[in-house]
C-alpha positions, 0 to 999 in steps of 0.5 A: 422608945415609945410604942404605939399601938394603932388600929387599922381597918384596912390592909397595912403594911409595917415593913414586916407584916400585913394586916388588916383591921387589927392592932399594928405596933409602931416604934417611935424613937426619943430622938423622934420625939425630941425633934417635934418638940424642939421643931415647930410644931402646931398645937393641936389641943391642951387640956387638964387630965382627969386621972393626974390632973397634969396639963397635956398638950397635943402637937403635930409636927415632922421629923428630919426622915419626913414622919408626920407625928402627933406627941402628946406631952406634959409641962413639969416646971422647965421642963417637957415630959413626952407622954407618948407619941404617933404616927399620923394617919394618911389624911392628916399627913397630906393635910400637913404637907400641903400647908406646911411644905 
């Protein structure tokens, strides 16, 4: 699982509690992230981390249940290594939906 913390100014509602302007804790699960990465999703950015020197790569894409999701993940050889993930704020997802039904 990989947990995400985001900060939301206004009121929030994450099916258990309301919030308003604190952080909210957001699980994204592997198979999540699996289908983003073996989807077709947009890549938003790469670049060279300054601490591991390793590549990351930005890309948004959806999920089977519909969540517009950001992953950020790492090239090691064949393989992709999820670095984290989350949720896409309002905008972005009615930005996405619109150009990507």
């Amino acid at each position: 699982m990989y947990n995400v913390i985001t900060v939301n100014p206004q009121p929030h509602t994450n099916g258990t509690s309301t919030t308003k302007g604190i952080s909210l804790r957001t699980t994204i699960g592997p198979r999540e992230v699996e289908e983003i990465l073996e989807g077709d999703p947009i890549r938003i950015s790469s670049r060279i981390d300054d601490v591991s020197g390793e590549e990351r790569v930005l890309e948004l894409g959806h999920t089977s249940a519909g969540r517009v999701l950001f992953v950020v993940w790492t090239p090691r050889g064949e393989l992709t290594r999820p670095v984290t993930a989350f949720e896409a704020n309002r905008r972005v997802r009615a930005k996405y939906r619109r150009e990507r039904p």
